[in-house]
Backbone as a printed PyTorch tensor [residue, N CA C, xyz], in Angstrom:
tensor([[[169.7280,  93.1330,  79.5390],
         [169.6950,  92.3610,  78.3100],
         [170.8580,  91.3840,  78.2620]],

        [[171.8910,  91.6620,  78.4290],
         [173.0530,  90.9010,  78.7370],
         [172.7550,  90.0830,  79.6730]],

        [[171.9420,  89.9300,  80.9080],
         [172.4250,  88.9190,  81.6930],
         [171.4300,  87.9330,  81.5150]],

        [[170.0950,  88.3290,  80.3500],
         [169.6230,  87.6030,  80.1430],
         [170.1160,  86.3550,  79.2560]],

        [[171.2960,  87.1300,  78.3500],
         [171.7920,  85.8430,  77.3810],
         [172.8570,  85.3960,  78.1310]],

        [[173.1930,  85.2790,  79.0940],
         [173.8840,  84.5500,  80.2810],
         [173.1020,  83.5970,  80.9170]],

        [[172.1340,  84.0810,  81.6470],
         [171.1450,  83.4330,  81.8340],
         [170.9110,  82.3580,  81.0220]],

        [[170.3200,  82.7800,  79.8280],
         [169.5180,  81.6700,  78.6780],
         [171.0440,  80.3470,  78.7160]],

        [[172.8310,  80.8510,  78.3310],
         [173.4970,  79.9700,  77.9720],
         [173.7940,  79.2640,  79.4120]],

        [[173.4740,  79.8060,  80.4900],
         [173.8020,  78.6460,  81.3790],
         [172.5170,  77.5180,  81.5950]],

        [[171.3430,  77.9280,  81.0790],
         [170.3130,  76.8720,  81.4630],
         [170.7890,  75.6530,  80.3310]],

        [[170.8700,  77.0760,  78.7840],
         [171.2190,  75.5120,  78.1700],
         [172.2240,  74.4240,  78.5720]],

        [[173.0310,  74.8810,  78.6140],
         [174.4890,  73.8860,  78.6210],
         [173.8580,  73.1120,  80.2750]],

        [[172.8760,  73.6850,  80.7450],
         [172.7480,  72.7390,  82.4760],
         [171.7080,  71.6320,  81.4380]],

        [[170.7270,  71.9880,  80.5590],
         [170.0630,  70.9350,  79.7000],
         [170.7010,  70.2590,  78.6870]],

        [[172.0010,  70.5020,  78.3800],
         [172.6420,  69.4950,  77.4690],
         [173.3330,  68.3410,  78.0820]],

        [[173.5840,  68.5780,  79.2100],
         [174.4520,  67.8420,  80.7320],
         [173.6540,  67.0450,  81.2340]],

        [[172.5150,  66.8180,  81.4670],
         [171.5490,  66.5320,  81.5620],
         [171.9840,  64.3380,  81.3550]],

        [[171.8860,  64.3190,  80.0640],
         [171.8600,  63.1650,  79.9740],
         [172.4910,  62.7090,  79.2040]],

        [[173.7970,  61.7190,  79.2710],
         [174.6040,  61.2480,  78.0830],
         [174.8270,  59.6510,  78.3920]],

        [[174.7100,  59.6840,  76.7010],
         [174.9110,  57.7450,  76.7170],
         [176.3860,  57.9830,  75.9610]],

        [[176.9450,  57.0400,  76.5390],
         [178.3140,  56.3910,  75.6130],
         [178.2070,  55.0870,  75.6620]],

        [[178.6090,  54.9360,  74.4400],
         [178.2770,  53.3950,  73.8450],
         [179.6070,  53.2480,  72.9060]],

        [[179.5360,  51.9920,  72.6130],
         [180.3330,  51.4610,  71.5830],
         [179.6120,  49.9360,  71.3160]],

        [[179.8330,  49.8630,  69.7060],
         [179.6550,  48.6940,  69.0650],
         [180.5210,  48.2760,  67.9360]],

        [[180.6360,  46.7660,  68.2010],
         [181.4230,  45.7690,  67.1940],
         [180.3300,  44.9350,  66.5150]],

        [[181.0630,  45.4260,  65.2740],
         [180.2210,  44.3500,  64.7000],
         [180.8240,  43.7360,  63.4450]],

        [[180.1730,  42.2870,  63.3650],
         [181.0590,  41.4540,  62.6870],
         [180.2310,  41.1040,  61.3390]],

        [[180.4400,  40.9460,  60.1550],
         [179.8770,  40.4630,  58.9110],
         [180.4250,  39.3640,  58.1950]],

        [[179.9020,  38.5310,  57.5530],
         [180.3070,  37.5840,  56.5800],
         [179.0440,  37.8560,  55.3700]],

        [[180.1070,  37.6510,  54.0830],
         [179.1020,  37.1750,  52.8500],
         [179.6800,  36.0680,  52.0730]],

        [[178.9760,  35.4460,  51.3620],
         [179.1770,  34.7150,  50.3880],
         [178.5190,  34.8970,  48.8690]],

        [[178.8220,  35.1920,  47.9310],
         [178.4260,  35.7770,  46.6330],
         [178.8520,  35.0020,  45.4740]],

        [[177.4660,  34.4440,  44.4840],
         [177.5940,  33.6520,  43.4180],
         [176.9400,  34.6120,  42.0100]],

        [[177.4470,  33.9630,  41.1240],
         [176.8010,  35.0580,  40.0790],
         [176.7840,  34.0660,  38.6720]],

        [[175.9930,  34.1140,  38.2010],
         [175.6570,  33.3670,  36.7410],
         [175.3990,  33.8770,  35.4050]],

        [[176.0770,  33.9630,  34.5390],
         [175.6920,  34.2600,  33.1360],
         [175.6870,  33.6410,  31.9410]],

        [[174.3330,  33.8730,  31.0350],
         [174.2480,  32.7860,  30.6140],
         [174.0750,  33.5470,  28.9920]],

        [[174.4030,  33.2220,  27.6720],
         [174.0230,  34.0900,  26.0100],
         [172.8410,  32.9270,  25.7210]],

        [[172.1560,  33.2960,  25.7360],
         [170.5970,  32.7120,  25.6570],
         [171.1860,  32.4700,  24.0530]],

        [[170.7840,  33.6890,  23.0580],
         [171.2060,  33.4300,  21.7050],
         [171.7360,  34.8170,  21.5410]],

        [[172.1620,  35.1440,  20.3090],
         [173.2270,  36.4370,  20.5710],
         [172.3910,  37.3310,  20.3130]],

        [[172.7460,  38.2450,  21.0200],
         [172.0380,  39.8160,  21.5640],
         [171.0600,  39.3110,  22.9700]],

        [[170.4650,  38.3040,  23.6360],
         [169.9390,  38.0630,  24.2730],
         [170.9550,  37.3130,  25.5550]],

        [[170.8550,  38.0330,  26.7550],
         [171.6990,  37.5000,  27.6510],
         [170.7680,  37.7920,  29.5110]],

        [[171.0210,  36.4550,  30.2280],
         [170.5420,  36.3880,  31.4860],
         [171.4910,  36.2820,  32.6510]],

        [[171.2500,  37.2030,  33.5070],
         [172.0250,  36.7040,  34.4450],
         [171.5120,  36.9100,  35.8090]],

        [[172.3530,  35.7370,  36.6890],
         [171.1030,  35.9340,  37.9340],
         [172.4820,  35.7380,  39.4100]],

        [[172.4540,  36.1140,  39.9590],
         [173.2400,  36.0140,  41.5570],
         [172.4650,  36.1630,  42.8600]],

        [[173.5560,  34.9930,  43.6360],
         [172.3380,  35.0470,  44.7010],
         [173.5500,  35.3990,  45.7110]],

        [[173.5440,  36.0280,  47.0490],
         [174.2800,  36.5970,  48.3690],
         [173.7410,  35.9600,  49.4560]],

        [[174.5300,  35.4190,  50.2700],
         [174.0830,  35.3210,  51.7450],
         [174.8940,  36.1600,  52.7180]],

        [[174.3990,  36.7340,  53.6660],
         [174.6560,  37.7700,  53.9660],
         [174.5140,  37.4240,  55.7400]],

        [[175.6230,  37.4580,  56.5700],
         [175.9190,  37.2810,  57.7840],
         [176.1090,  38.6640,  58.9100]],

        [[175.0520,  38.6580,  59.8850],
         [175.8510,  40.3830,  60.6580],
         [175.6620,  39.9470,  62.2400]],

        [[176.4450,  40.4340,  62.9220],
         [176.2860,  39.9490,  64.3720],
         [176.8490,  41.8260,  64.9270]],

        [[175.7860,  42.0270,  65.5750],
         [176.0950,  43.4510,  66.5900],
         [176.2960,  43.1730,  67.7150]],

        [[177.5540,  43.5590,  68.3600],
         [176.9490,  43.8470,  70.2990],
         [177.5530,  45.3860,  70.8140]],

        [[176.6150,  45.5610,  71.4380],
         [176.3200,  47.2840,  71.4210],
         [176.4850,  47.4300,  73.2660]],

        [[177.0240,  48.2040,  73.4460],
         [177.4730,  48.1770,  75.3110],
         [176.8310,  49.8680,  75.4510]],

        [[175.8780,  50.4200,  76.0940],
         [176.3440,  51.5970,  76.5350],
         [176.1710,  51.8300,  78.2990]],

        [[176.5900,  53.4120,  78.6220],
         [176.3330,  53.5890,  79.5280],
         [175.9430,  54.9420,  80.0520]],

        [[174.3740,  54.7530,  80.3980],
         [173.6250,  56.1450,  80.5440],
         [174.2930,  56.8940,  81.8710]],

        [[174.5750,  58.2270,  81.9440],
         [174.6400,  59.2820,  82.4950],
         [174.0810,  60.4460,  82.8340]],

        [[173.8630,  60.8080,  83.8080],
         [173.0540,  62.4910,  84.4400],
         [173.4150,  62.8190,  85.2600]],

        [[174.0100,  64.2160,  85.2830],
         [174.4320,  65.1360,  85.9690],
         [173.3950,  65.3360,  86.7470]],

        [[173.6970,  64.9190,  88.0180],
         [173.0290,  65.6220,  88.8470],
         [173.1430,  66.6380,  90.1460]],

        [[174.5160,  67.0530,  90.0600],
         [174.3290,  67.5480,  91.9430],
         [174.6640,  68.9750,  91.0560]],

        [[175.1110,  70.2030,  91.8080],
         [175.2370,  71.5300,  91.1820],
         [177.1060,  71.3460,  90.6620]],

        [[177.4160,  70.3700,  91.7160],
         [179.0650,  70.3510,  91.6610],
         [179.9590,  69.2950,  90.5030]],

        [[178.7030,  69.0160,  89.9540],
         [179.0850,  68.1440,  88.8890],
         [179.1410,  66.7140,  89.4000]],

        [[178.2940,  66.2500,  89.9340],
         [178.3970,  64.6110,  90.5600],
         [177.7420,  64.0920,  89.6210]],

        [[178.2410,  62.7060,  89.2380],
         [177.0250,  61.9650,  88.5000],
         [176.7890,  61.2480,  88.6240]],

        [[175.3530,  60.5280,  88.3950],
         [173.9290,  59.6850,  88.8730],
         [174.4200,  58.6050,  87.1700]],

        [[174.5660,  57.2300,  87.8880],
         [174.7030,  56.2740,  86.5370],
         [172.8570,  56.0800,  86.6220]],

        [[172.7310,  56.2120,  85.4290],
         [171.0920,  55.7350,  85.2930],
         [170.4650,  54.2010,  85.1300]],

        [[171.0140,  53.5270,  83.9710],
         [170.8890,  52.5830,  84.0050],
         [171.9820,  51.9690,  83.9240]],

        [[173.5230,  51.9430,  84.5370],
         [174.7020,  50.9860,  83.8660],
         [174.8020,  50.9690,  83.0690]],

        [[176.1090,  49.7760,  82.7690],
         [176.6540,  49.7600,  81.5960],
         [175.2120,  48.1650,  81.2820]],

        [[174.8770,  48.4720,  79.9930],
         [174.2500,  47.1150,  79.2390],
         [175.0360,  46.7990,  77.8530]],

        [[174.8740,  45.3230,  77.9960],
         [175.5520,  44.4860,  76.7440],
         [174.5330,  43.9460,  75.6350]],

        [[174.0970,  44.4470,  74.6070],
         [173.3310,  43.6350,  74.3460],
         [174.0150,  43.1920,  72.6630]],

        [[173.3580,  41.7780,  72.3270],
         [173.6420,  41.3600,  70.9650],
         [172.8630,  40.7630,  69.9220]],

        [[172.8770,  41.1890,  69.0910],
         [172.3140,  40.9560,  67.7380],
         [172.0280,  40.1160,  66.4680]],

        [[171.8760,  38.7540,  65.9440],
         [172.3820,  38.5380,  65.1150],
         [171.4390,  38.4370,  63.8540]],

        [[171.7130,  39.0850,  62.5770],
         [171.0510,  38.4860,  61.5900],
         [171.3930,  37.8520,  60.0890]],

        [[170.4730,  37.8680,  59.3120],
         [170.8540,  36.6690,  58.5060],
         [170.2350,  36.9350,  57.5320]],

        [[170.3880,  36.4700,  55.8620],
         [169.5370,  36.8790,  54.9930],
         [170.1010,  36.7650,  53.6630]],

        [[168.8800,  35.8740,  52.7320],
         [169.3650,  35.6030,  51.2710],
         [168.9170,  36.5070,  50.3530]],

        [[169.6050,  36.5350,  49.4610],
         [169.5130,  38.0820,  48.7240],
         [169.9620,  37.4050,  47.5440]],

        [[169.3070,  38.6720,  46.3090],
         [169.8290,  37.9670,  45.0830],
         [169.1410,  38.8360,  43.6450]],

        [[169.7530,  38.2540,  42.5400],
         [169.4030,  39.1100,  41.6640],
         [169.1760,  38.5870,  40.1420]],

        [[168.2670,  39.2280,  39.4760],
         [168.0460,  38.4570,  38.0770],
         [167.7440,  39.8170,  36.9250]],

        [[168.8310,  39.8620,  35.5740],
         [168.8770,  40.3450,  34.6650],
         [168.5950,  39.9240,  33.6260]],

        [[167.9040,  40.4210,  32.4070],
         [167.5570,  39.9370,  31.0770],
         [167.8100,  41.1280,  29.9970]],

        [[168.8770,  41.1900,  29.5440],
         [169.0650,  41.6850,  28.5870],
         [169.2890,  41.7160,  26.9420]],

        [[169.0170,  42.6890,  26.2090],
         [168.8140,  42.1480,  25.0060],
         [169.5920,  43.5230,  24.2050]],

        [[170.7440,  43.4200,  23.3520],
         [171.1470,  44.3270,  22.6390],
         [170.5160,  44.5840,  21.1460]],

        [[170.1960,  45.4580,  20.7300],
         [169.5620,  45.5450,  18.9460],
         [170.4210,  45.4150,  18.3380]],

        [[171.6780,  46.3020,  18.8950],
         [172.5880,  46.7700,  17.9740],
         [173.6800,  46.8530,  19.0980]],

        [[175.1470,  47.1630,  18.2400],
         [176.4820,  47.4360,  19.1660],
         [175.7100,  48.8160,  20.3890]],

        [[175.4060,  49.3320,  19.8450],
         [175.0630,  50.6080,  20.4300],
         [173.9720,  51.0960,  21.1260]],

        [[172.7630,  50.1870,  20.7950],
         [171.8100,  50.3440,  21.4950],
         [171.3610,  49.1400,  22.3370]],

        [[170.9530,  49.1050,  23.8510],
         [170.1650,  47.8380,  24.3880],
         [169.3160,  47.9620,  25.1660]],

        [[168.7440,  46.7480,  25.6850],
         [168.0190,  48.0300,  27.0610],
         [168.2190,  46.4300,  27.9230]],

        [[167.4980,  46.3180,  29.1520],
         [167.4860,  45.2830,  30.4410],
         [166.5070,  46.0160,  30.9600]],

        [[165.6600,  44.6280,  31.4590],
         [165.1650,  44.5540,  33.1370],
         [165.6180,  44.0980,  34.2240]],

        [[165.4230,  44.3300,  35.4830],
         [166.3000,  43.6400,  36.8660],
         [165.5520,  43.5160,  37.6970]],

        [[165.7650,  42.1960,  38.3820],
         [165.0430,  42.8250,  39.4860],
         [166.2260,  42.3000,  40.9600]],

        [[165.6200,  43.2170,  41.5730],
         [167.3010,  42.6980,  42.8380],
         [166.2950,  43.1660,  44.1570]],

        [[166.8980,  42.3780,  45.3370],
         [166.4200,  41.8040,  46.6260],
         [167.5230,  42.2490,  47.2320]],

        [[166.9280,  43.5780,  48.3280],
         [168.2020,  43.6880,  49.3180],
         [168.2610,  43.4860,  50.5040]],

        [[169.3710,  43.9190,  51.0380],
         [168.8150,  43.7010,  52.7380],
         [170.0310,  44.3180,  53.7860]],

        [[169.3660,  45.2550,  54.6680],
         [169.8410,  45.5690,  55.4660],
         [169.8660,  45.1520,  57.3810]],

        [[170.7850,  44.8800,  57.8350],
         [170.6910,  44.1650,  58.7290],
         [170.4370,  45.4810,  59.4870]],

        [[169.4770,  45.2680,  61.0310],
         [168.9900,  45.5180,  62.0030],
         [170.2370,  46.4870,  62.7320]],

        [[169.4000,  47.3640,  63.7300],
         [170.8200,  48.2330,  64.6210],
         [170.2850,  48.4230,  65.8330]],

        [[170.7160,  48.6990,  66.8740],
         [170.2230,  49.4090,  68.5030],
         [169.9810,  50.6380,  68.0800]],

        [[169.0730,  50.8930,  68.9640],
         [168.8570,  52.5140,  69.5950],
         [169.5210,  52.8710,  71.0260]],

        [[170.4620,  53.5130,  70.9360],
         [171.3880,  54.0220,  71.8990],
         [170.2350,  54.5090,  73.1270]],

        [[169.1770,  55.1140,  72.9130],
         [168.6350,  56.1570,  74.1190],
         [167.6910,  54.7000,  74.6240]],

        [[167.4530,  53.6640,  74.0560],
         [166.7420,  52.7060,  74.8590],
         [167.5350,  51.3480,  74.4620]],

        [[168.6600,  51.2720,  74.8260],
         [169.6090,  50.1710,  74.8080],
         [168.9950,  48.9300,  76.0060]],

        [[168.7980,  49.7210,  76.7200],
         [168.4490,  48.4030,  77.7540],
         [167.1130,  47.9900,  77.7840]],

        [[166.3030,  47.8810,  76.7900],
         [165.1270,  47.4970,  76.0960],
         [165.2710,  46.4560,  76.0800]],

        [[164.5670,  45.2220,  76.1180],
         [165.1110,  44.1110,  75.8200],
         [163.5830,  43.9190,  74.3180]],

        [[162.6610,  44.4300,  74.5590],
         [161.8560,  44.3800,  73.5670],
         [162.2960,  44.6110,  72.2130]],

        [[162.2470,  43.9380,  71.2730],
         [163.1550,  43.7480,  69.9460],
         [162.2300,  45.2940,  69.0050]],

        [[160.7710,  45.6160,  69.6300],
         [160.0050,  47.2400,  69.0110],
         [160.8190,  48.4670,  69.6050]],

        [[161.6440,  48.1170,  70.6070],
         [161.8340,  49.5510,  71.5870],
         [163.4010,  49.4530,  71.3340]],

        [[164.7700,  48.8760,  71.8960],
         [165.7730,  48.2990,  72.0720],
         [166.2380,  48.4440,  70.6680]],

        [[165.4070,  47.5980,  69.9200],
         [166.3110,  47.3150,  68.2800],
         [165.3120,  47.5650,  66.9260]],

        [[166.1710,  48.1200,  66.0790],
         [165.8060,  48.7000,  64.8960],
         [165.2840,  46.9720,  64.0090]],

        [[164.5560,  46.4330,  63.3450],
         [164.4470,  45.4200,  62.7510],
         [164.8850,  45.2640,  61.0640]],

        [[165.3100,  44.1440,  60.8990],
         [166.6800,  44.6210,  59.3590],
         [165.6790,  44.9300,  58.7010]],

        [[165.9570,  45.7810,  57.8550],
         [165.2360,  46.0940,  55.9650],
         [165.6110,  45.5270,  55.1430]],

        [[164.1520,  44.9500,  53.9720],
         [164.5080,  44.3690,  53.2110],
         [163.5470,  45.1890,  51.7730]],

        [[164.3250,  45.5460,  50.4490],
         [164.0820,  45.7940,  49.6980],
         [163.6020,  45.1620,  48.1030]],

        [[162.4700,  44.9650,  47.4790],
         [162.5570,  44.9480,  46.4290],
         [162.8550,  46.1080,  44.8310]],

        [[163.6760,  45.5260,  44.5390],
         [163.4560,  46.6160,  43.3720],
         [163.4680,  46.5680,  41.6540]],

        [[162.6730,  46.9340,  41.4220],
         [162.3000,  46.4330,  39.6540],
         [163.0020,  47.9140,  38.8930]],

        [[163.5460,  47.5950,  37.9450],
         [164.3260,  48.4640,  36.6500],
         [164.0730,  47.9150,  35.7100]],

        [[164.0000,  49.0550,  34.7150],
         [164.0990,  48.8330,  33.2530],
         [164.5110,  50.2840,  32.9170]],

        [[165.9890,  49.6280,  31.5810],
         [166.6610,  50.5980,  31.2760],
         [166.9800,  50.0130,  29.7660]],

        [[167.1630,  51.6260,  29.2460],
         [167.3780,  51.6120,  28.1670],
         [168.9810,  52.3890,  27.7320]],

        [[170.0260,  51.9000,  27.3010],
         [171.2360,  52.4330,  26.8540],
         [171.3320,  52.8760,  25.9860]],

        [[172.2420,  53.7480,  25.4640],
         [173.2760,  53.9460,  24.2400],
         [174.5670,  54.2550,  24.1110]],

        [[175.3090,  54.6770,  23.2880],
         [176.7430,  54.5760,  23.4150],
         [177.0720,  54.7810,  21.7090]],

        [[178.0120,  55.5600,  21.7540],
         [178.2840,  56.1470,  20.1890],
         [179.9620,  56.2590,  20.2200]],

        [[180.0890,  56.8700,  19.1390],
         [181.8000,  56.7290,  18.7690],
         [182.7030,  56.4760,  20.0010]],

        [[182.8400,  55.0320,  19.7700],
         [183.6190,  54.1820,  20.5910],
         [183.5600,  54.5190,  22.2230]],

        [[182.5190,  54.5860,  22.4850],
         [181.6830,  55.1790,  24.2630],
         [182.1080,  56.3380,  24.5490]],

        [[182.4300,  57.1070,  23.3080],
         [182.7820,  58.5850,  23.7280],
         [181.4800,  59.3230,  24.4760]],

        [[180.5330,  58.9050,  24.3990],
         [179.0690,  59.1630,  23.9780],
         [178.0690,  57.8810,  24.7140]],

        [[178.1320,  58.1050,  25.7750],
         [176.9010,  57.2440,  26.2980],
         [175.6960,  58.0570,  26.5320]],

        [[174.9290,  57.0360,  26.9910],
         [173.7350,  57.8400,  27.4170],
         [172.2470,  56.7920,  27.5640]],

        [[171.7450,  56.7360,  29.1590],
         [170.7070,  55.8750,  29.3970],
         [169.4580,  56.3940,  29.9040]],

        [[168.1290,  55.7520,  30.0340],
         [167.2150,  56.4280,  30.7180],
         [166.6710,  55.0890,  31.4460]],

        [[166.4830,  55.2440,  32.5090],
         [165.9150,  54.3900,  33.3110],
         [164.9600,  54.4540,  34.0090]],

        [[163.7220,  53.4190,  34.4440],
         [162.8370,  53.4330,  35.4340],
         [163.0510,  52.2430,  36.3420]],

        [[162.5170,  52.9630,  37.7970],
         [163.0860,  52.0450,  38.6900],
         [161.2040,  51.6510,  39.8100]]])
């Protein structure tokens, strides 16, 4: 029984050895961010912002497998460089309306975006389906309703998104 769980931990650790990527990535961002507000008439207020949004990846790895019994290792595919860049306008629009000091509610709606990434186990993909993740982009609609009581001791909202 014992030399079976000897057994079992040397196969694993010979299947974890097996295959390793090391990688590293830099990556660089820029934004630029505007924002507008406007008192339509009082208790009624709009506001809208727009983002541009800059990302550049370059992702290097280098696949590995153990292969001899003595620990030699087999480079699989080299070291690969690959790079990334994306791009994307984003932005947002609020309409809110207070009744009272204490009570209000808003709708929103906001545009997001997430820039794109590699997949480490197929880095040297050059196919943008296999190689690289493609950015996400989100819409999202809210409406919320606030409150707030002796001097915001006391908030309290419910929202749908």
């Amino acid at each position: 029984m014992k030399t079976m769980k000897v057994e079992a931990c040397e196969e694993q650790t010979i299947l974890e050895a097996i295959r390793v990527n090391q990688f590293s990535q830099e990556i660089y961002s820029f934004g630029i961010y505007g924002k507008v507000d406007y008192e339509i008439f009082e208790g009624l207020n709009a506001s809208a912002g727009l983002r541009y949004n800059w990302e550049r990846k370059d992702f290097a790895v280098l696949s590995t497998r153990d292969e001899t019994p003595n620990g030699g290792i087999l480079i699989i595919n080299g070291d690969t460089e690959n790079q990334r860049t994306w791009d994307a306008v984003t932005g947002f629009a609020v309409l809110r309306y207070d009744f009272t000091e204490e009570f209000g509610t808003y709708v929103s709606y906001t545009r997001g975006f997430k820039a794109g990434h590699f997949n480490p186990s197929r880095s040297d993909a050059k196919d943008p389906a296999v190689g690289f993740a493609d950015p996400e982009r989100i819409d999202s609609y809210e409406w919320r309703f606030e409150y707030q009581a002796w001097a915001n001791r006391i908030q309290g909202n419910l929202g749908f998104f």
